[in-house]
C-alpha positions in Angstrom: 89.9 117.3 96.7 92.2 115.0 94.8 92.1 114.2 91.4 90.8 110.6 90.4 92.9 108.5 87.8 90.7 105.0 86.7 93.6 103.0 85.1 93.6 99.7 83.4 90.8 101.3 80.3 90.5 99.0 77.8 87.5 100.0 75.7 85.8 103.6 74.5 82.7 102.7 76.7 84.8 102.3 79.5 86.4 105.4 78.8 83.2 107.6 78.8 81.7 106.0 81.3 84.4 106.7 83.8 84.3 110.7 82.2 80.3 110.5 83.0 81.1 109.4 86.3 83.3 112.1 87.3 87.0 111.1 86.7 89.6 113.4 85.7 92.4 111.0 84.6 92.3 108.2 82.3 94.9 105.0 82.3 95.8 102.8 79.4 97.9 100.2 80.0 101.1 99.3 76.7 103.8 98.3 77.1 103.4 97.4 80.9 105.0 94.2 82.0 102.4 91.7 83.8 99.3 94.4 82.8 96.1 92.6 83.4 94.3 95.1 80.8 97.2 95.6 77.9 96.5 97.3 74.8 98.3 97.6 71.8 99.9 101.4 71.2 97.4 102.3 68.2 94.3 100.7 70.0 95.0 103.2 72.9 95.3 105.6 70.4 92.1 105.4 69.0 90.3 105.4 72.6 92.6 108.7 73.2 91.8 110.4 70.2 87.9 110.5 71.8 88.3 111.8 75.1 87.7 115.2 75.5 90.7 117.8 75.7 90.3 118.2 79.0 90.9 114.9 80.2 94.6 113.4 81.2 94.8 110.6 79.2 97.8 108.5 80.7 100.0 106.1 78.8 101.4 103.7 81.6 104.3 101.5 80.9 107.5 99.8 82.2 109.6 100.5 78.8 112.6 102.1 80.4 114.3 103.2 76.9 113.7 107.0 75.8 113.5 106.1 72.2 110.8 103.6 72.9 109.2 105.6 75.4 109.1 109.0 72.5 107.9 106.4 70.0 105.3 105.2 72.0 103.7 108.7 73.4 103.6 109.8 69.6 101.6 106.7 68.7 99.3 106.9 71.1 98.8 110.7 71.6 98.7 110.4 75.8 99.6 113.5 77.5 101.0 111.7 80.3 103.6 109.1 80.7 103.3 106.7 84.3 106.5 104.9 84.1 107.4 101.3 86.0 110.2 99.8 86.2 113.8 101.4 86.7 113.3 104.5 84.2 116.4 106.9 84.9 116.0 110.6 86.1 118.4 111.1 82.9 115.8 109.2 80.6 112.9 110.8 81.8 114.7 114.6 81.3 115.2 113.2 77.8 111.6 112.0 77.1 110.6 115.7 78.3 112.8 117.1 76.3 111.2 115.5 72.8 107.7 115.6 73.8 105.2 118.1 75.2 104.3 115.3 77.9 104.2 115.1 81.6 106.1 111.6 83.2 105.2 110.2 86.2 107.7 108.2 88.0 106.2 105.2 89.7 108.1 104.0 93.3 106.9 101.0 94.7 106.5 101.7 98.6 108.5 99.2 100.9 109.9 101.0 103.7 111.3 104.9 105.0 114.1 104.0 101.9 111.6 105.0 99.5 111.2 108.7 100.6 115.1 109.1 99.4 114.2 107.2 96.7 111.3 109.8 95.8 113.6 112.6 96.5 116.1 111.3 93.9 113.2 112.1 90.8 112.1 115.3 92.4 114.1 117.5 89.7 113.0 115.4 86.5 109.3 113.5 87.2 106.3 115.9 87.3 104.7 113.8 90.0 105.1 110.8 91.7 103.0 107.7 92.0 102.9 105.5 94.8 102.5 101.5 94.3 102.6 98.7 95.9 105.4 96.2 96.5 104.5 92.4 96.5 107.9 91.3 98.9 107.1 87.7 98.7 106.8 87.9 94.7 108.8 90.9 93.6 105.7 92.3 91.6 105.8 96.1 91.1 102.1 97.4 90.9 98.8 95.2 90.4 99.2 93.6 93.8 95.7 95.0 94.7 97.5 95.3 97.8 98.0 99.1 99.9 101.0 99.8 101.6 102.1 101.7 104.7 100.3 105.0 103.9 102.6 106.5 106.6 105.1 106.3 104.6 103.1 107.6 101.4 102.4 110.5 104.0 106.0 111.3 104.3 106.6 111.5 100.8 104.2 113.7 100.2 105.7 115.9 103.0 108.8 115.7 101.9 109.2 116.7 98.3 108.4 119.3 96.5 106.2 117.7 93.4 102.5 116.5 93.4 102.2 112.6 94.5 99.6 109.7 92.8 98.6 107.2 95.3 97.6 103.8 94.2 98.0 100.5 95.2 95.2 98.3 96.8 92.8 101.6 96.3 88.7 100.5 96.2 85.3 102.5 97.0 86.1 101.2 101.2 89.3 102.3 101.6 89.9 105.6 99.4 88.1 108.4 102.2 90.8 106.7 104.8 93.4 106.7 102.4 93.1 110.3 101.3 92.4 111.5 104.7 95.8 110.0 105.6 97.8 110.3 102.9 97.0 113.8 101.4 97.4 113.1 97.9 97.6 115.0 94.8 95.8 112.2 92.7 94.3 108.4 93.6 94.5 105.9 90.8 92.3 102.6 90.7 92.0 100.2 88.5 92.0 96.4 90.1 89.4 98.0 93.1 86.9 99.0 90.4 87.8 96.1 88.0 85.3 92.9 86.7 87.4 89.7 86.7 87.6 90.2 83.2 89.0 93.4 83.3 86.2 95.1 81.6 85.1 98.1 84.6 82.6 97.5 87.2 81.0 100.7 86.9 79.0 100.9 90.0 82.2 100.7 91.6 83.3 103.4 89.5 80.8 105.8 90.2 81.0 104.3 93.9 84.9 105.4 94.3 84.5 108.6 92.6 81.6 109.7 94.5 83.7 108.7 98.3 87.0 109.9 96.8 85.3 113.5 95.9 83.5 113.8 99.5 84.3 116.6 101.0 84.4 115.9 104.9 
């Protein structure tokens, strides 16, 4: 059964609504070029600082610098760091080394390259999390688009560290997508999204009830 990461949280009622619905993983977007539900570091903080221990609170973010990155984690107290953009083995080893935090190292799924490219963060990421590329635009991520879940499939056969999938994920496609792909985790957050950003929380409750069905 994978684990279920609702990204894009914005507000505490969103936050324990998605708990009461069953997810495991929490996303909160600062710092993250393009987000369509940003949040300043200490607003994210304050939603954090109410979640229960046992949730993964997840700070996602496409600042590539370690400084800013350590800065950032301490201000907003998230146990886990989802990096876009071109984040360095090297930087993420040094984040790791200041901070008692997982990092997850998002690739953005084109073609076969991207199972080398996995490979190359297997000895520094704790996981890695699979987006979508946007070849006509160049957008990493918030395409609300899936990609070749073959390919996601390979990765997940070929190295050694527990994979996200994302990317174009909704309450129709996650069964088919988890049945193909074999994740570790699915994360959501345009699929179970108002156009306002605020969470539609039937399809919340909708996507964590399919993506927990046991076949």
């Amino acid at each position: 059964m994978a684990i279920i990461k609702i990204c894009g949280i914005r507000s505490e009622e969103d936050a324990l609504a998605a708990l009461a619905a069953g997810a495991d993983a929490l996303g909160f977007h600062v710092g993250l070029t393009g987000a369509r539900a940003p949040l300043e570091s200490e607003n994210a903080a304050k939603i954090i600082a109410k979640l229960p221990a046992s949730v993964s609170s997840v700070m996602v973010t496409s600042v590539v610098e370690s400084e800013r990155l350590i800065e950032l984690a301490r201000a907003t107290g998230a146990k886990i760091l989802q990096l876009y953009g071109d984040a360095t083995p090297e930087t993420i080893l040094q984040v790791k080394k200041a901070l008692a935090v997982q990092v997850w190292k998002v690739l953005n799924v084109a073609d076969e390259n991207s199972i080398a490219e996995a490979k190359k963060y297997e000895k520094a990421a704790d996981a890695i999390a699979l987006d979508t590329l946007n070849k006509e635009t160049g957008v990493r991520g918030g395409t609300g688009r899936t990609h070749d879940w073959n390919i996601s499939r390979k990765i997940v056969e070929s190295i050694s560290i527990p994979v996200i999938l994302a990317g174009g994920l909704n309450p129709d496609n996650v069964e088919e997508a988890i049945k193909t792909v074999n994740p570790y985790a699915v994360d959501v957050n345009s699929g179970v999204s108002n156009p306002d950003g605020t969470k539609d929380l039937e399809k919340v409750k909708l996507f964590i009830e399919r993506a927990k069905r046991k076949e």
